[in-house]
C-alpha positions as a Markdown table, in Angstrom:
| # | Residue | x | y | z |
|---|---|---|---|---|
| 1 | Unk | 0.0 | 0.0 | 0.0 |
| 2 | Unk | 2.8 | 2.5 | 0.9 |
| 3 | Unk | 4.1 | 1.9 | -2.6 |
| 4 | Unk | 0.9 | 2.6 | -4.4 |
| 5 | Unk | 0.5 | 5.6 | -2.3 |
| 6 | Unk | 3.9 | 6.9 | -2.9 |
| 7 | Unk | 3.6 | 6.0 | -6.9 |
| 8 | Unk | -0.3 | 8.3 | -6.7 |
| 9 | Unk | 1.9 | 11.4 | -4.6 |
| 10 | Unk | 4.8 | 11.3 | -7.5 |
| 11 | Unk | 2.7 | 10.9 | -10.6 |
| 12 | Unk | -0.4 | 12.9 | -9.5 |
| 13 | Unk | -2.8 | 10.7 | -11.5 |
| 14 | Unk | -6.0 | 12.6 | -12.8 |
| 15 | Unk | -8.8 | 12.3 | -10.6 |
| 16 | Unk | -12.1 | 10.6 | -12.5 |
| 17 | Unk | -15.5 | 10.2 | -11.4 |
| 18 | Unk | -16.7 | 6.9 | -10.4 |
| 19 | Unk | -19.4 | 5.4 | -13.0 |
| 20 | Unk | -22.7 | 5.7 | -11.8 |
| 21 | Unk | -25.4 | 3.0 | -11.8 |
| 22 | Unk | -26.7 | 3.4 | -14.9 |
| 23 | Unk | -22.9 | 3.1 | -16.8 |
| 24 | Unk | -22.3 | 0.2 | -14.8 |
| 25 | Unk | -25.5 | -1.6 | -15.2 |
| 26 | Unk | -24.5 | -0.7 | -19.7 |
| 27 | Unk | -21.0 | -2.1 | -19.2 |
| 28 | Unk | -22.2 | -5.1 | -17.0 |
| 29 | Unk | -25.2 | -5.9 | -20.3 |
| 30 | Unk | -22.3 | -5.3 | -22.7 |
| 31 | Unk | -20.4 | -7.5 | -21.0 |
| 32 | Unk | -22.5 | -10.1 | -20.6 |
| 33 | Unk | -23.5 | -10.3 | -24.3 |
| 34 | Unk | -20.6 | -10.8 | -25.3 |
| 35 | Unk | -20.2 | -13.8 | -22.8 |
| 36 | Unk | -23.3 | -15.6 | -24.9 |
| 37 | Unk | -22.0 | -14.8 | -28.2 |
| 38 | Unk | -18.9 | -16.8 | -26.8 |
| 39 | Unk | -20.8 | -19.5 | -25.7 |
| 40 | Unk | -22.5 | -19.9 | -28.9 |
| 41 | Unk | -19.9 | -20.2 | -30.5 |
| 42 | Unk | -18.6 | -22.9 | -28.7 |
| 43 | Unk | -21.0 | -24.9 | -28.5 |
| 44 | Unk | -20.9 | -24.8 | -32.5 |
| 45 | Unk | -17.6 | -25.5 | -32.9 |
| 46 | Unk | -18.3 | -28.7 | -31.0 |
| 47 | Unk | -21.4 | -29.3 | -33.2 |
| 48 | Unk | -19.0 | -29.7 | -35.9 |
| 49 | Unk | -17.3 | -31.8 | -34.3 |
| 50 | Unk | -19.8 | -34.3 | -32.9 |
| 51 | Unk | -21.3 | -37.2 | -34.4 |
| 52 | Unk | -23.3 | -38.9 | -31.9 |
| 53 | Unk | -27.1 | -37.6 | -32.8 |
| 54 | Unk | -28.0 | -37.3 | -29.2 |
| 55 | Unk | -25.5 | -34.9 | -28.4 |
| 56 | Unk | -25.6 | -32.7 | -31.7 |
| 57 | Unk | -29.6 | -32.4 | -30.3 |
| 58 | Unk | -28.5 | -31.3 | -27.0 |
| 59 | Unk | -25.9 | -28.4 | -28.8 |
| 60 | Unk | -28.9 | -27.7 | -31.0 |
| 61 | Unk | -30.6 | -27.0 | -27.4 |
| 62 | Unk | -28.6 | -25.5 | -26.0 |
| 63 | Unk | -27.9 | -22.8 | -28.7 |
| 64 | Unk | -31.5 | -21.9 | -29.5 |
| 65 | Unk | -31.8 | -21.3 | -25.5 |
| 66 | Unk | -28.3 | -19.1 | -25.9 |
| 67 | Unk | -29.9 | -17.3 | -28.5 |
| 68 | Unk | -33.2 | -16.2 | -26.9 |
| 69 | Unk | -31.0 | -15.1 | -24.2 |
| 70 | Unk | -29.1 | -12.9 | -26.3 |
| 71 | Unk | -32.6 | -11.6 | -27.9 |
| 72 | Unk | -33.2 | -10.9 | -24.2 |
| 73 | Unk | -30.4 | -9.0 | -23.5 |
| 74 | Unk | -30.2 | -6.8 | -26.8 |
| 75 | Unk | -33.4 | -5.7 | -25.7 |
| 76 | Unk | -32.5 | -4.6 | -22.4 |
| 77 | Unk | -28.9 | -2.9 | -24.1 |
| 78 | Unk | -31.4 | -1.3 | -26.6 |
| 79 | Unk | -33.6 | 0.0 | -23.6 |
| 80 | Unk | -30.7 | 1.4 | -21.9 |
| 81 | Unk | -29.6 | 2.8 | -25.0 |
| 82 | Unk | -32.4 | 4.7 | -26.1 |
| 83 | Unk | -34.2 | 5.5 | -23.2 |
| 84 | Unk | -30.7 | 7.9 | -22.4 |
| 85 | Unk | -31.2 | 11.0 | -24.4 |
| 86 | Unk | -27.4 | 11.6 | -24.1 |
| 87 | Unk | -26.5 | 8.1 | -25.1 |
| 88 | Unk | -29.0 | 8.2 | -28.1 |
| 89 | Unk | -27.1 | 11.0 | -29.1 |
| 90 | Unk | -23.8 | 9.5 | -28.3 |
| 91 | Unk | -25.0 | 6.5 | -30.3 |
| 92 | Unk | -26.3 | 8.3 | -33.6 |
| 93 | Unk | -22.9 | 10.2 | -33.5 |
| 94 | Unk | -20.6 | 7.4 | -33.6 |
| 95 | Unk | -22.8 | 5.2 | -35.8 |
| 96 | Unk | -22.3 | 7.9 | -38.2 |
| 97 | Unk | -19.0 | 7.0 | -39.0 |
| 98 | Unk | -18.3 | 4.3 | -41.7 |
| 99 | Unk | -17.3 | 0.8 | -40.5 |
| 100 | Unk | -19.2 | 1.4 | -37.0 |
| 101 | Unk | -22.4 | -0.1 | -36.2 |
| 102 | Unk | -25.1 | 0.0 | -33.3 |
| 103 | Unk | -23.2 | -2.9 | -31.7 |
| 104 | Unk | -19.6 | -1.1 | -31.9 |
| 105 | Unk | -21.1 | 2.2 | -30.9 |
| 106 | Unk | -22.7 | 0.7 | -28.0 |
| 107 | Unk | -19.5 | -0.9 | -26.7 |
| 108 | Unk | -17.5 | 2.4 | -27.0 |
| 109 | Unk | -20.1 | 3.6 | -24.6 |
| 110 | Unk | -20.4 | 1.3 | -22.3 |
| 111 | Unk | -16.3 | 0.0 | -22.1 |
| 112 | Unk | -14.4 | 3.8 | -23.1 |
| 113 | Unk | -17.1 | 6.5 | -21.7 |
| 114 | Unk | -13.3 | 8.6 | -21.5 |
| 115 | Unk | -14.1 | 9.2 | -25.5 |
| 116 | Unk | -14.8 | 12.6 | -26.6 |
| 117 | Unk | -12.9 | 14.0 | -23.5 |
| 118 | Unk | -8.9 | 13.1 | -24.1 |
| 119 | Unk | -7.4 | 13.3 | -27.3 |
| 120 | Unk | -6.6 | 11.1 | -29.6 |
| 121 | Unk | -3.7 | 9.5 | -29.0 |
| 122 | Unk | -4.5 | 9.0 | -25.0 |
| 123 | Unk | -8.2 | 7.5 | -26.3 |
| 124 | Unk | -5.8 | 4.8 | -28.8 |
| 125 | Unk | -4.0 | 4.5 | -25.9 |
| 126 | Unk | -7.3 | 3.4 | -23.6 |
| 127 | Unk | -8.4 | 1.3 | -26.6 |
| 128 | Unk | -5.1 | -0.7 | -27.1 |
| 129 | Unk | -4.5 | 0.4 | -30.7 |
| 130 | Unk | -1.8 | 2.9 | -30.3 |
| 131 | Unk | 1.2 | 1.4 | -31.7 |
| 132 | Unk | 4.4 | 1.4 | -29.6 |
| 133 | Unk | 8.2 | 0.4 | -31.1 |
| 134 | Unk | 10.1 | -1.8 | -29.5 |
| 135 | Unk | 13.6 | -1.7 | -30.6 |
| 136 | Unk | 14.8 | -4.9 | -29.0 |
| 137 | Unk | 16.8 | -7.7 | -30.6 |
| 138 | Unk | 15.0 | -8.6 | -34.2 |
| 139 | Unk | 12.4 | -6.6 | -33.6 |
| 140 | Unk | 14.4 | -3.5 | -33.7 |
| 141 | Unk | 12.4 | -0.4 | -35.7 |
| 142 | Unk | 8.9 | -2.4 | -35.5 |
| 143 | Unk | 6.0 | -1.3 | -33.8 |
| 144 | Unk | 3.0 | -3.5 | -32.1 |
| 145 | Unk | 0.0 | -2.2 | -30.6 |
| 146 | Unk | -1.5 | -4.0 | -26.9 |
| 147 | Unk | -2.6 | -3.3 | -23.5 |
| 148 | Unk | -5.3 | -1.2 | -23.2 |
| 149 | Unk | -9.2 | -2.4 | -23.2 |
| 150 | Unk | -9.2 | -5.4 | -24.6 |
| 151 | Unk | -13.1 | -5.6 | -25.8 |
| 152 | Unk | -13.0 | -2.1 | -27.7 |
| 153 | Unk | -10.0 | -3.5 | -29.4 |
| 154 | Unk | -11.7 | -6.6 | -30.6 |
| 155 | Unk | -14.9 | -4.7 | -31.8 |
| 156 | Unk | -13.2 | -2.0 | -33.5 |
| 157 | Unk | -11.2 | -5.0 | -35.7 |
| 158 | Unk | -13.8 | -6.8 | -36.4 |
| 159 | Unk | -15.7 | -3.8 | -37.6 |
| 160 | Unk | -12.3 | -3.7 | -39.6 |
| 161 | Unk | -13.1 | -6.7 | -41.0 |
| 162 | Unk | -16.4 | -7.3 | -41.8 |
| 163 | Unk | -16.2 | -4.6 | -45.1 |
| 164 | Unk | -13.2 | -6.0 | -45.9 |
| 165 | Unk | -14.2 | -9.9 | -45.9 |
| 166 | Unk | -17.6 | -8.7 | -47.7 |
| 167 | Unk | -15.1 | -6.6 | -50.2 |
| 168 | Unk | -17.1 | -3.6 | -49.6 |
| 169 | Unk | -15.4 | 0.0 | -49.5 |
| 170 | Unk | -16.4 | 1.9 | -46.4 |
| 171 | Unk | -13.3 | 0.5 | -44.6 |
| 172 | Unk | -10.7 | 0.7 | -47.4 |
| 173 | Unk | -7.3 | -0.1 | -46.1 |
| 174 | Unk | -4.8 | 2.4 | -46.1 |
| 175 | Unk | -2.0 | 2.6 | -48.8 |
| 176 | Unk | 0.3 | 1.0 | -46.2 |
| 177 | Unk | -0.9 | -2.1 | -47.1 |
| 178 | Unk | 0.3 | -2.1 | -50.5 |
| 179 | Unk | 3.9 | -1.5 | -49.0 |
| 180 | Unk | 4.8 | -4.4 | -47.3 |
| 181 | Unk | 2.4 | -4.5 | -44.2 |
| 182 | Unk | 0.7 | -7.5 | -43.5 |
| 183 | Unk | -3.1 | -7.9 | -43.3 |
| 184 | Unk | -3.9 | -7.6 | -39.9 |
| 185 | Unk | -1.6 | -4.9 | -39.1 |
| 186 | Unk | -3.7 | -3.1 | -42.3 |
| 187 | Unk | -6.8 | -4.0 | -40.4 |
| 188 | Unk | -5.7 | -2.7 | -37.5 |
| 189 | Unk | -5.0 | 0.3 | -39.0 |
| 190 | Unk | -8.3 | 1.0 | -40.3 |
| 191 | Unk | -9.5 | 0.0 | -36.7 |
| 192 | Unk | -7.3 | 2.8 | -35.5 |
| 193 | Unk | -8.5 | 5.5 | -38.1 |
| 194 | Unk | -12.4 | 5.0 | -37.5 |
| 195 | Unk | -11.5 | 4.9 | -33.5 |
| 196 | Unk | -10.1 | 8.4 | -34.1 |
| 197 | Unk | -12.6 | 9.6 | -36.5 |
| 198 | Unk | -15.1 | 8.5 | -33.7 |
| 199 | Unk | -13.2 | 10.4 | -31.7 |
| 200 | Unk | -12.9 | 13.4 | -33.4 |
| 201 | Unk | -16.6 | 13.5 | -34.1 |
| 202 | Unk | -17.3 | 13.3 | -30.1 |
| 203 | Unk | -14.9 | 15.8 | -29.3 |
| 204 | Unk | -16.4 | 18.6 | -32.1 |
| 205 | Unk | -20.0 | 17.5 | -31.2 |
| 206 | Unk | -18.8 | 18.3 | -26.8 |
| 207 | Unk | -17.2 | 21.8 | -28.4 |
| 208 | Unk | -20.6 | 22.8 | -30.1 |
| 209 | Unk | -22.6 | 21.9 | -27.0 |
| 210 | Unk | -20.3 | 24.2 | -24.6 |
| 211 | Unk | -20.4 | 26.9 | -27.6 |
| 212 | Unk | -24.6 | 26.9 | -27.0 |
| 213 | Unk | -24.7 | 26.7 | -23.7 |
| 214 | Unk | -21.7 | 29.9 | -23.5 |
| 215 | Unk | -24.1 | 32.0 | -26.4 |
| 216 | Unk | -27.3 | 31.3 | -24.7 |
């Protein structure tokens, strides 16, 4: 404890409010949904993989029951959701960029409510897609993103990938891709540029907001 208080007295950390309820009670429904979409999953792989009839009708079960749940819980996210006049707006704003859906938008607000109040590269930070080099035996001059929030890393890549594995254009790679760098680190890339332009679009709307309430 000494050391943690000594580390807080020499950094001087920011002070941030606590979540309240209602934030908490978002993130826990995020959360869990993505604990079912898990378990469905699994249980599919190892429907593939099962022979016995018995059993594949018990995984058949078994999913249908993981689905409804998931119904159940989409409903109670959208309820949340829309029943917040701030998150409604929140949600409309981010869904507004291409390559980010109801389902992204709803996990930036639930796992990174810090967006639209630090700047960009302390929100990649947050999100785990800021890319730090490590110059370190073979890997000297490369850089490699990690840490950070591990869930607002994985939507934001696979609303990377979706476009791209449907060839459609909203979530073109960058040029970077054509020079060398590997698919995923392209991907990553674009997951990067739409987390920004998210960003960005929270930070301009906050701006506009304070500019109304200063005129009126």
């Amino acid at each position: 404890m000494d050391v943690i208080a000594h580390f807080a007295e020499a950094t001087k950390p920011e002070l941030r409010p606590l979540p309240d309820a209602a934030t908490r009670l978002l993130g826990d429904l995020v959360a869990r949904r993505r604990q079912i979409i898990e378990m469905i999953g699994a249980e599919r792989q190892r429907e593939k993989r099962i022979t016995i009839p018995r059993l594949r009708k018990s995984i058949a079960r078994l999913i249908k029951v993981l689905e409804k749940e998931l119904g159940r819980v989409d409903a109670d996210i959208d309820d949340a959701v829309r029943g917040s006049p701030v998150w409604r707006e929140k949600e409309d704003l981010l869904a507004s960029v291409p390559g980010i859906g109801r389902v992204i938008a709803r996990t930036l607000i639930a796992e990174l409510p810090e967006l639209g109040l630090c700047d960009r590269k302390e929100i990649a930070a947050l999100a785990g897609l800021a890319p730090f080099t490590r110059e370190s035996g073979q890997w000297r001059g490369r850089s490699f993103i990690g840490g950070g929030r591990a869930a607002v890393r994985s939507a934001l890549f696979m609303g990377a990938m979706v476009p791209t594995a449907y060839r459609q254009r909203p979530a073109r790679r960058p040029q970077n891709h054509d020079r060398g760098f590997g698919t995923q680190a392209a991907d990553r890339a674009v997951a990067l540029r739409d987390h920004r332009r998210g960003a960005g679009r929270r930070q301009a709307a906050a701006r506009d907001v304070s500019d109304r309430i200063a005129t009126a």
